[in-house]
C-alpha positions in Angstrom: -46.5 -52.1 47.1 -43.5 -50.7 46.0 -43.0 -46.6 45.5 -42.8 -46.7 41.7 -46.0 -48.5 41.2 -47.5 -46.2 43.9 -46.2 -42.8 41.4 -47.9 -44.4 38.7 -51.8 -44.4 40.3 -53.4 -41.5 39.8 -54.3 -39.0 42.4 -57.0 -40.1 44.7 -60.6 -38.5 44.7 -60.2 -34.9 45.8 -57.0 -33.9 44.9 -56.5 -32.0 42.2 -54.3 -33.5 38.8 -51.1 -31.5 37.7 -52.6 -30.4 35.1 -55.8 -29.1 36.7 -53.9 -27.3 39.4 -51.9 -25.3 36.0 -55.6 -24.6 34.6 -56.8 -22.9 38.3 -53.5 -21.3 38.3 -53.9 -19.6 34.5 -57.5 -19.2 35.6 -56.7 -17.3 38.7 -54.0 -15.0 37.0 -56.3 -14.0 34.1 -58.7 -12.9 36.8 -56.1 -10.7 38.2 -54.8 -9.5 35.6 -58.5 -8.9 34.2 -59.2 -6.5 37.8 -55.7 -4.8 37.3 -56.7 -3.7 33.6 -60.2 -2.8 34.4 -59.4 -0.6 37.6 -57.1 1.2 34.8 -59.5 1.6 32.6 -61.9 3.1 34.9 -58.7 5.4 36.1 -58.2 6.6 32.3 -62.4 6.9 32.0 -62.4 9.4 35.5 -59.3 11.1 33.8 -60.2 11.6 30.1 -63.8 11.0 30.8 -65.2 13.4 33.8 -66.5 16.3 31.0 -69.2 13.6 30.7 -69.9 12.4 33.8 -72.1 15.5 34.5 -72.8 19.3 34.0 -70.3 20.8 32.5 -68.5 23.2 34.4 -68.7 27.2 33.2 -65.0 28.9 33.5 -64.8 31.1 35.8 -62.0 34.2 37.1 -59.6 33.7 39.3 -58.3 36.9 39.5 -59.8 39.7 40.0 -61.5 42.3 37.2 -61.6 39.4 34.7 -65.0 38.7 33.1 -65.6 35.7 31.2 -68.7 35.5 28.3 -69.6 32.6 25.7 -68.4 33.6 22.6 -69.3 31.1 20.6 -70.7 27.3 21.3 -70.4 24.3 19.0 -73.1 21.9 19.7 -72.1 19.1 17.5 -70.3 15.5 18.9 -66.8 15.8 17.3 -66.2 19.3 15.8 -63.4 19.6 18.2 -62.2 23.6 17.8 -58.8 24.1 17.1 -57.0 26.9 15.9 -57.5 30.6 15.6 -56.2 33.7 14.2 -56.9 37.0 13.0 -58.6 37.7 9.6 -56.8 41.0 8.6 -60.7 42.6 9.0 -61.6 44.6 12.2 -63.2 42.2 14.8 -63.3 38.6 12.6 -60.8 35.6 12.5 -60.5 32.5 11.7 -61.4 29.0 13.7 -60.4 25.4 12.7 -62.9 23.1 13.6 -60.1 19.8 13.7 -63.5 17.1 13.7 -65.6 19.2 11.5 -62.8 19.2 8.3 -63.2 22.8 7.8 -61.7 26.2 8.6 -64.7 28.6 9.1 -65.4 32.7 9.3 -65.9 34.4 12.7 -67.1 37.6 12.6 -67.5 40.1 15.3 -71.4 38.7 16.6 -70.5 35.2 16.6 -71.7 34.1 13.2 -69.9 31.5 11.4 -69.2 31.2 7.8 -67.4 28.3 5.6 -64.1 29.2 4.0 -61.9 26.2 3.2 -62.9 22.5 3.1 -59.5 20.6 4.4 -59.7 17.2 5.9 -58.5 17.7 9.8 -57.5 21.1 10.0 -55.3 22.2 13.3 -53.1 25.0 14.3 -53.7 28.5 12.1 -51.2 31.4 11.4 -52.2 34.6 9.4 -49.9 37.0 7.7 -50.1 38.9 4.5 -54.0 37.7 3.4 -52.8 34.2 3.5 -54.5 31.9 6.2 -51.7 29.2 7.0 -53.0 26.0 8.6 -51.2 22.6 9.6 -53.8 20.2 7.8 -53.8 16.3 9.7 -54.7 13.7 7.5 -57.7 12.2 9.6 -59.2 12.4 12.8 -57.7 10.9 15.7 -54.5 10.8 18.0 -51.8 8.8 15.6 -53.0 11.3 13.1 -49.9 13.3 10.5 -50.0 17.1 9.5 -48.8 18.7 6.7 -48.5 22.3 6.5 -50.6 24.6 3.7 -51.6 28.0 2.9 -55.2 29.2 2.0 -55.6 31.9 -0.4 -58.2 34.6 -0.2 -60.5 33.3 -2.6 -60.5 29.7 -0.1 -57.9 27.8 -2.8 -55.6 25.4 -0.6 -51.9 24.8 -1.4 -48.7 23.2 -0.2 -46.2 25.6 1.6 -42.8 23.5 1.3 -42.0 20.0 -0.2 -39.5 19.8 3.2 -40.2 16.8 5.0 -40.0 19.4 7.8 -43.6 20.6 7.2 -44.9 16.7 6.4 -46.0 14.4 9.1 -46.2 16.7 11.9 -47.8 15.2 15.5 -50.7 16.0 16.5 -50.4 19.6 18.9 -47.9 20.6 16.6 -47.8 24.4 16.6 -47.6 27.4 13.9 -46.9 30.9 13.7 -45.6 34.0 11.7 -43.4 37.0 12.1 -43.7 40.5 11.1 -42.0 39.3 7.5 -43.9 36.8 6.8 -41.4 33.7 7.7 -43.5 30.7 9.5 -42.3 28.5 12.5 -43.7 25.5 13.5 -42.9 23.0 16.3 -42.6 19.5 16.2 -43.7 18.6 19.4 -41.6 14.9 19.0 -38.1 15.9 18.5 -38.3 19.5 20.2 -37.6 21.4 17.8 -39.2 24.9 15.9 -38.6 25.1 11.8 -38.8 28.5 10.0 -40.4 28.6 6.8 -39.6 31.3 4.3 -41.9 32.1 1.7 -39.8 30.4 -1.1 -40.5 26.8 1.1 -37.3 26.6 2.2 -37.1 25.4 5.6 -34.3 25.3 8.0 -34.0 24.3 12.0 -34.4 26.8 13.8 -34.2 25.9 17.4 -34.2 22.9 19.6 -35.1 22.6 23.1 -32.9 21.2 25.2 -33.4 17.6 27.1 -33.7 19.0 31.0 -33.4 16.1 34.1 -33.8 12.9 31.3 -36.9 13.9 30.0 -36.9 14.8 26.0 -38.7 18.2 25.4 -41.9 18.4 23.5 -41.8 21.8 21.7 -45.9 22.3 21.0 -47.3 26.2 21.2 -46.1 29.3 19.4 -46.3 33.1 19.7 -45.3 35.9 18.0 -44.0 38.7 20.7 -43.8 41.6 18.3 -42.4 43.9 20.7 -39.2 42.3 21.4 -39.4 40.0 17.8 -39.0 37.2 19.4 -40.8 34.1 19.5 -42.7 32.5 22.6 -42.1 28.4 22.6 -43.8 26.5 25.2 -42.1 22.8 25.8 -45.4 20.9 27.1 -42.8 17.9 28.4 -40.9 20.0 30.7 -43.3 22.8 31.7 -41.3 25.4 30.3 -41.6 28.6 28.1 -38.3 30.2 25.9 -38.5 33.0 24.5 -36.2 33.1 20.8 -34.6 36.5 19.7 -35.0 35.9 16.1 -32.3 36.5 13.4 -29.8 34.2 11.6 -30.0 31.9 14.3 -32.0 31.5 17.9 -31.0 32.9 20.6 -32.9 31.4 23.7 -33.7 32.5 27.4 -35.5 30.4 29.7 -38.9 32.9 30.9 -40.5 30.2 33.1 -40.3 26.5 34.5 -42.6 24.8 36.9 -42.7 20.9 37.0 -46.3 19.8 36.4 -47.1 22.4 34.0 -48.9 21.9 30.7 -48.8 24.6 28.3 -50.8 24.0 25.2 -51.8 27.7 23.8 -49.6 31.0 23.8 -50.6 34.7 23.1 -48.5 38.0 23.4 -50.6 41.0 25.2 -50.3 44.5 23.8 -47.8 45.2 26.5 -45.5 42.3 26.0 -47.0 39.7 28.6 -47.4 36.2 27.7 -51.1 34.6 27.9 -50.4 31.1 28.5 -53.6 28.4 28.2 -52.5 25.0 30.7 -54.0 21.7 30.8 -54.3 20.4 34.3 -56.4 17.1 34.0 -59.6 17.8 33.1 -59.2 21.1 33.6 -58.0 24.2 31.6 -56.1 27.3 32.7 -55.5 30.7 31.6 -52.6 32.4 33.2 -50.7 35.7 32.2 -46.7 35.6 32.5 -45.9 39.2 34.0 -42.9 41.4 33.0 -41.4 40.3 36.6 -41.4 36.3 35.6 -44.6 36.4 38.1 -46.9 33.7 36.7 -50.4 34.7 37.5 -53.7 32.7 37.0 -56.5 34.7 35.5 -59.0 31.6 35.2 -59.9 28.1 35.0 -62.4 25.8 33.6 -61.8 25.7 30.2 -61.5 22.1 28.4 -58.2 21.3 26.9 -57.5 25.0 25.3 -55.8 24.5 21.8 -55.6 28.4 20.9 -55.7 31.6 22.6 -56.3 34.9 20.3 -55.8 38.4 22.0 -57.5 41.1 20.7 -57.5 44.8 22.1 -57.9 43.8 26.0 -59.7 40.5 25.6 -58.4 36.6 25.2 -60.2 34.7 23.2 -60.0 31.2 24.4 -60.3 28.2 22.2 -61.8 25.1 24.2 -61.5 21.6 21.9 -62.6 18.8 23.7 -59.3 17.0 22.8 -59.4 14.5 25.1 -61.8 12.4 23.4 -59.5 11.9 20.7 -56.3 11.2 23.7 -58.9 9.3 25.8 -60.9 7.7 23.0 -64.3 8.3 24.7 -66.7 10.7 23.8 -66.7 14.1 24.7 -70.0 15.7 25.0 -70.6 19.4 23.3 -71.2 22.5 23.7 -67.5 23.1 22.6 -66.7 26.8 22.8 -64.9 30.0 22.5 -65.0 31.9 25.0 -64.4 36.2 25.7 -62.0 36.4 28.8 -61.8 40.2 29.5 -58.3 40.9 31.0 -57.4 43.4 33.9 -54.7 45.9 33.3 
């Protein structure tokens, strides 16, 4: 027989055809690549996920002479605490709750009231009995903030027609100074806007790009002694601190590669509270004088907002990674009193 009528038989019983062999072949890599996708997604379940894989853990001190109480717990599935400032009345402030659409009361026992309906409500800045608040227009991770102010009487109204204060990230944050002018971070391009109380708004500040990686300009703090601001770049684990006037001028307080900061406060004696996401896990430190970065506790789930009041941090837990994770995140979500040493 010759060799062309021998390629034209077909294969003989047992061996596989051409286009079998390409079938086990696409069979084969969808089976890898179905083990390589799953082992990820049991990675991004262990890592967004553990706060439901059992008890929740209680925060606890680290250093020593801090005390830690409940403040306040939020038993509902996706209220997700956000924001929180001062009220202007002794003792009470305000808390965004960003799943629960609403900005609501505090006062000095724990009891919550309504004040404002808004639909995704995140960071919060006080000043002059107006309640500011960066408003997101649903809940979720790809959501887009717009900034508003909230009069006494609850009424809710646009800041600025700038595109600065329109379709602001998620983590975006928002402060005031002792004249009333707002800042706010955009936590994409780096930057912090100021706000006057006309709307105008004008770039303030941007963070600089440090070893390739783009900054990601997120919390904000007033530091009244020094009237300056406290900007925390989550991206490159650093914190700035801005001597305001006509324009920024920037020092570099603190770097550590690895760190997270997501929440900023000023003590009474010009330290900086700073609340870190490490995983699952959330941290309070305290920034002494010295540059000295010290922990004061841990335990906290993915802190959003830090209020300091006369000796004691306030410390907003929000649950946040079920909206980055997209699983759910079981309640209590709380506030909780951290009572600083000297």
């Amino acid at each position: 027989m010759s060799s062309s009528s021998k390629a034209n038989q077909t294969p003989e019983s047992g061996e596989p055809s051409t286009r079998k062999r390409l079938l086990y072949f696409v069979a084969f890599g969808g089976a890898v690549i179905a083990i390589v996708v799953g082992a990820a997604a049991l990675m991004l379940g262990d890592l967004f996920g553990r706060w439901n894989s059992g008890t929740l853990r209680e925060p606890k001190g680290l250093a020593q002479g801090v005390q830690i109480a409940p403040f306040l717990s939020l038993n509902d599935t996706r209220l997700f605490p956000y924001g929180i400032a001062p009220s202007g009345e002794a003792g009470e402030f305000y808390l965004s709750l960003f799943g629960g659409s609403a900005v609501r009361k505090v006062s000095t026992d724990g009891t919550m009231r309504f004040f404002a309906q808004l639909q995704a409500p995140g960071a919060l800045a006080f000043n002059g009995g107006v309640l500011y608040v960066i408003d997101y227009s649903e809940v979720g991770a790809l959501t887009s903030g717009s900034l508003k102010r909230i009069a006494a009487d609850g009424t809710l109204s646009n800041v600025s027609e700038s595109p600065a204060a329109r379709g602001l990230p998620l983590f975006a944050g928002l402060v005031a100074d002792r004249l009333g002018h707002l800042y706010l971070t955009h936590p994409e391009n780096g930057s912090v806007w100021r706000i006057t109380e006309d709307g105008t708004a004008t770039l303030f500040w941007g963070a600089p790009q440090v070893a390739n990686t783009r900054p990601s300009t997120t919390a904000l703090a007033y530091d009244r002694l020094n009237n300056a601001l406290i900007v925390a770049d989550s991206a490159n684990g650093t914190l700035y601190r801005l001597t305001i006037g006509e324009t920024a001028e920037s020092e570099m307080i603190y770097r550590q590669q690895g760190f997270d900061p997501r929440a900023l406060a000023v003590d009474a004696f010009g330290r900086v509270l700073v609340a870190a996401w490490q995983g699952d896990n959330g941290f309070l430190y305290r920034l002494e004088t010295d540059g000295k970065l010290v922990a004061l506790a841990e335990g906290f789930r993915q802190p959003t907002g830090i209020l300091y009041r006369e000796g004691i941090a306030y410390v907003v837990s929000s649950g946040t990674f079920g909206l980055i994770g997209g699983v759910e995140v079981a309640p209590p979500f709380r506030v909780d009193a951290v009572t600083l040493p000297e």
